[in-house]
PDB file of N, CA, C and O in Angstrom:
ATOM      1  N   UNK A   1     141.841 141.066 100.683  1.00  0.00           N
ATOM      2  CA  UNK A   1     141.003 141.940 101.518  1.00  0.00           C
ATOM      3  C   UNK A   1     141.858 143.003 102.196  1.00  0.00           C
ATOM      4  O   UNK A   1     141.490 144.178 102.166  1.00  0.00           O
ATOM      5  N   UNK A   2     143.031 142.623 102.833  1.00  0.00           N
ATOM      6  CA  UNK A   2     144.114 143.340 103.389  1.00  0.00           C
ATOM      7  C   UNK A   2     144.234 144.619 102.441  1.00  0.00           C
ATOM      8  O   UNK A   2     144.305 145.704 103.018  1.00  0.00           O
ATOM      9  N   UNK A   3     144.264 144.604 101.087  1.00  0.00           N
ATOM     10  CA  UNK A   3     145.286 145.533  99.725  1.00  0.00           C
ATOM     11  C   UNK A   3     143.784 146.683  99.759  1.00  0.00           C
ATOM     12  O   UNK A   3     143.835 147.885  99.498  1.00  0.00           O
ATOM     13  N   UNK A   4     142.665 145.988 100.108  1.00  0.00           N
ATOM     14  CA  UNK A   4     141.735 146.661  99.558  1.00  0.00           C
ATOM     15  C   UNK A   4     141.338 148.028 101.166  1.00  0.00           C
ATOM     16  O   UNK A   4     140.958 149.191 101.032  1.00  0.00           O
ATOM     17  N   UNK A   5     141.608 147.303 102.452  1.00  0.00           N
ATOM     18  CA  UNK A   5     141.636 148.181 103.479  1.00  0.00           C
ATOM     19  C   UNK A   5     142.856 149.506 103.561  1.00  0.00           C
ATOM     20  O   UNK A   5     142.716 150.649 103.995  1.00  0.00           O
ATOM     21  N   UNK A   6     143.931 148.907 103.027  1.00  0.00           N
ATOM     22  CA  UNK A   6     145.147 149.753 102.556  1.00  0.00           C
ATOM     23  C   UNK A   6     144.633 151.094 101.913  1.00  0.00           C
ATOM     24  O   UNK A   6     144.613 152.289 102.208  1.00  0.00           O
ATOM     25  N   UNK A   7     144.185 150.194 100.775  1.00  0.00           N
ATOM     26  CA  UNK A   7     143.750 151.193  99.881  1.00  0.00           C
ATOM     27  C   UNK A   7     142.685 152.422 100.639  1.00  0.00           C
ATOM     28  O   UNK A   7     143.091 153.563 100.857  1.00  0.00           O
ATOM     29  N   UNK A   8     141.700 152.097 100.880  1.00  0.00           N
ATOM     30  CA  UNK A   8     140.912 153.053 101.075  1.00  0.00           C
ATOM     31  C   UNK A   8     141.468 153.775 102.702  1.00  0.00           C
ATOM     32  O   UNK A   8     140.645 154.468 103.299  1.00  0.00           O
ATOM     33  N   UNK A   9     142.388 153.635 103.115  1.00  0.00           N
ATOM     34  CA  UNK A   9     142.869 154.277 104.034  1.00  0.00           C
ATOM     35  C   UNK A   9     143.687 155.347 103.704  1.00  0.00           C
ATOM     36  O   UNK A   9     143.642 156.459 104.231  1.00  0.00           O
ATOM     37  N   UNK A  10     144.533 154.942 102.705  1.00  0.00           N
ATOM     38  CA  UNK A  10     145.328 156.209 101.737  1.00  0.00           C
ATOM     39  C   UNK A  10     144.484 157.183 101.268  1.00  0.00           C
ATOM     40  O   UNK A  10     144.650 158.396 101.391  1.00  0.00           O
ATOM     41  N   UNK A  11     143.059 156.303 100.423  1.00  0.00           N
ATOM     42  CA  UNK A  11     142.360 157.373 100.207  1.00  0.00           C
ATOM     43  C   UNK A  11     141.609 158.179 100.748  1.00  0.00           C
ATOM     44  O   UNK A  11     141.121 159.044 100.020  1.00  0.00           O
ATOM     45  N   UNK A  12     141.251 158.170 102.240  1.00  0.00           N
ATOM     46  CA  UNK A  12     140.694 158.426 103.438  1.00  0.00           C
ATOM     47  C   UNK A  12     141.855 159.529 103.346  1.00  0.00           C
ATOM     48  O   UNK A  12     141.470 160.548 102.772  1.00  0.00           O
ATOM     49  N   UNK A  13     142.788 159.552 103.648  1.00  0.00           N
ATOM     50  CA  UNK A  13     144.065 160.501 104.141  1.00  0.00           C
ATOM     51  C   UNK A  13     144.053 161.390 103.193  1.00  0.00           C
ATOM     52  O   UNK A  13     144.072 162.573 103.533  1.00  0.00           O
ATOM     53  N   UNK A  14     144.018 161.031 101.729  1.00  0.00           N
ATOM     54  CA  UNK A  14     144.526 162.193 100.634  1.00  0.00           C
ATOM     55  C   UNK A  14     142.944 162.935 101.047  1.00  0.00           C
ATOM     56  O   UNK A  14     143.188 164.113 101.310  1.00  0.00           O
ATOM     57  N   UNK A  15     141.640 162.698 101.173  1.00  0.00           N
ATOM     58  CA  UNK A  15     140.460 163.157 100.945  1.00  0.00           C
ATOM     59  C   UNK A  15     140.577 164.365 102.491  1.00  0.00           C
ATOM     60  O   UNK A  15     140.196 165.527 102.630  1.00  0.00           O
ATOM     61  N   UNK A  16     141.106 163.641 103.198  1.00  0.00           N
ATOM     62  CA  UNK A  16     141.319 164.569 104.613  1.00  0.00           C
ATOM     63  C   UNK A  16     142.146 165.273 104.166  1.00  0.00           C
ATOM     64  O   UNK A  16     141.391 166.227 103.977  1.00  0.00           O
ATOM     65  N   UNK A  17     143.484 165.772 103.683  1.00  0.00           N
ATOM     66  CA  UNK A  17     144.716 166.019 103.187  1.00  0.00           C
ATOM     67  C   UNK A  17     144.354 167.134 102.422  1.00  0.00           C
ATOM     68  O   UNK A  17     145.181 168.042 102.340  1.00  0.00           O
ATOM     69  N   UNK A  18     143.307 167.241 101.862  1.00  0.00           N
ATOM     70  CA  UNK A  18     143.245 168.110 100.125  1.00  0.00           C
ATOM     71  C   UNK A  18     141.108 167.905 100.052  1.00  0.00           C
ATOM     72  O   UNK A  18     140.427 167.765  99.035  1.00  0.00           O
ATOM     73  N   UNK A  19     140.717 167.958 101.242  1.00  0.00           N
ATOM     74  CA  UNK A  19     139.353 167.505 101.570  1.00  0.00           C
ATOM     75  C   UNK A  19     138.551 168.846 100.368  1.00  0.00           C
ATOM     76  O   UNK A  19     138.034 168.495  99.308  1.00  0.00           O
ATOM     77  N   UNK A  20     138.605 170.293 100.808  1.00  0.00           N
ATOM     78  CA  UNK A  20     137.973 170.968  99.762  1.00  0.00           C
ATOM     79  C   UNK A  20     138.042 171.332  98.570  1.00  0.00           C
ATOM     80  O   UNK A  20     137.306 171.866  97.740  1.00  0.00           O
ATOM     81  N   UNK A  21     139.857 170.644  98.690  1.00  0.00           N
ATOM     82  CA  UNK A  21     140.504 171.077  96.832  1.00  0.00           C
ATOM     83  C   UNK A  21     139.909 169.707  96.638  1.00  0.00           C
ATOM     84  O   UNK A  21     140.719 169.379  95.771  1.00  0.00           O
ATOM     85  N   UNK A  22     139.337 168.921  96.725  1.00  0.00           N
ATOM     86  CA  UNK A  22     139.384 167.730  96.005  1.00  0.00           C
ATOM     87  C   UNK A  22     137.232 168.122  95.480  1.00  0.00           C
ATOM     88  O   UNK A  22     136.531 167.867  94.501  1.00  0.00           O
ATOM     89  N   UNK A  23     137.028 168.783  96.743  1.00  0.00           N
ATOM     90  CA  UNK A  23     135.347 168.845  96.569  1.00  0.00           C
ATOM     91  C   UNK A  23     135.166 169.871  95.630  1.00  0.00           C
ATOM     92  O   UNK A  23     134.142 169.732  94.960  1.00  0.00           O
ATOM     93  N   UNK A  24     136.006 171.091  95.316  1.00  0.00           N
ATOM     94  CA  UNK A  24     136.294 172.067  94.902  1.00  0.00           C
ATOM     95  C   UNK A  24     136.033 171.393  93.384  1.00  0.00           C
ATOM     96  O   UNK A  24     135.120 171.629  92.592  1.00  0.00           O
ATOM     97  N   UNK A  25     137.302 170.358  93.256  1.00  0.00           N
ATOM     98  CA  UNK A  25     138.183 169.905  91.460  1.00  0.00           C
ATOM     99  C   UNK A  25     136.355 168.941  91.028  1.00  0.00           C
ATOM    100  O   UNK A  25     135.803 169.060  89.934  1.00  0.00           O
ATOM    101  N   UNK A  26     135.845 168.173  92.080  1.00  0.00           N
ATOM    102  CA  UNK A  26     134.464 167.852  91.573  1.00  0.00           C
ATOM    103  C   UNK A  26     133.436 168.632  91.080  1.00  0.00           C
ATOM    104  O   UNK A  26     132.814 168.377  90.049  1.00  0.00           O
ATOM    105  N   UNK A  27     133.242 169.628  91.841  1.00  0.00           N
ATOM    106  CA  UNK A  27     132.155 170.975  91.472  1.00  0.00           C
ATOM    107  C   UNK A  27     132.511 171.228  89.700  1.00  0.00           C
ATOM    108  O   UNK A  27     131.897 171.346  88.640  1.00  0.00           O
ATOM    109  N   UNK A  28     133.818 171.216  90.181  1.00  0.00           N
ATOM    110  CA  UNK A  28     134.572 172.086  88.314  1.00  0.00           C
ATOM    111  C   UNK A  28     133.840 170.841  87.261  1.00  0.00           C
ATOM    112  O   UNK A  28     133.052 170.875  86.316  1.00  0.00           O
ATOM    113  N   UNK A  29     134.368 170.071  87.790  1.00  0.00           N
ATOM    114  CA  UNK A  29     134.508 168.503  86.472  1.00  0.00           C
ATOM    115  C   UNK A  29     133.062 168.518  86.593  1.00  0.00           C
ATOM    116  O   UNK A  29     132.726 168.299  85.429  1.00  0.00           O
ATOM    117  N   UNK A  30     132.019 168.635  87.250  1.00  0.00           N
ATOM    118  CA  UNK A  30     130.210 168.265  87.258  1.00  0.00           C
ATOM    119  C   UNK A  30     129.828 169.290  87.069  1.00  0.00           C
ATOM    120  O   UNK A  30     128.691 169.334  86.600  1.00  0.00           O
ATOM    121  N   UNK A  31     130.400 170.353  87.271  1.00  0.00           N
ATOM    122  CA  UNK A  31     129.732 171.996  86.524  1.00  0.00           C
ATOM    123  C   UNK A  31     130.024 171.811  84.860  1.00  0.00           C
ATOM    124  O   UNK A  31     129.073 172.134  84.148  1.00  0.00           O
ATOM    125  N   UNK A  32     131.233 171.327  84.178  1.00  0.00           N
ATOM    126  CA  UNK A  32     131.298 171.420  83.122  1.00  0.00           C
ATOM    127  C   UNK A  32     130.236 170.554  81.981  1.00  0.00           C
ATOM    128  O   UNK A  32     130.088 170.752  80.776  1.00  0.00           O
ATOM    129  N   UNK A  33     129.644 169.626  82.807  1.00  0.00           N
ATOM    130  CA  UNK A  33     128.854 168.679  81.615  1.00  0.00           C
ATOM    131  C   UNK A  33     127.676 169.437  81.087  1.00  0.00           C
ATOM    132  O   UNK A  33     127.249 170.444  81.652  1.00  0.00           O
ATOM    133  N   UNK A  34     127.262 169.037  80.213  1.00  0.00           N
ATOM    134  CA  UNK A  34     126.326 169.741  79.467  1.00  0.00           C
ATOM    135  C   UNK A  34     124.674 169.331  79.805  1.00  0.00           C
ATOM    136  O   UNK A  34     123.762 169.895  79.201  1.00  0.00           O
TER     137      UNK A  34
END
């Protein structure tokens, strides 16, 4: 349970860190499907 709070705390940080390049790189990757 510990590895799994870790985890999503890093990923909490990178999402704060890079918050619109990351919302930005989603738009791209879900604009491209057909």
């Amino acid at each position: 349970m510990d590895e799994v709070l870790v985890m999503l705390a890093q990923v909490r940080q990178e999402l704060y860190a890079r918050k619109f390049h990351a919302l930005f790189d989603f738009h791209v990757v879900y604009g491209q499907k057909p």
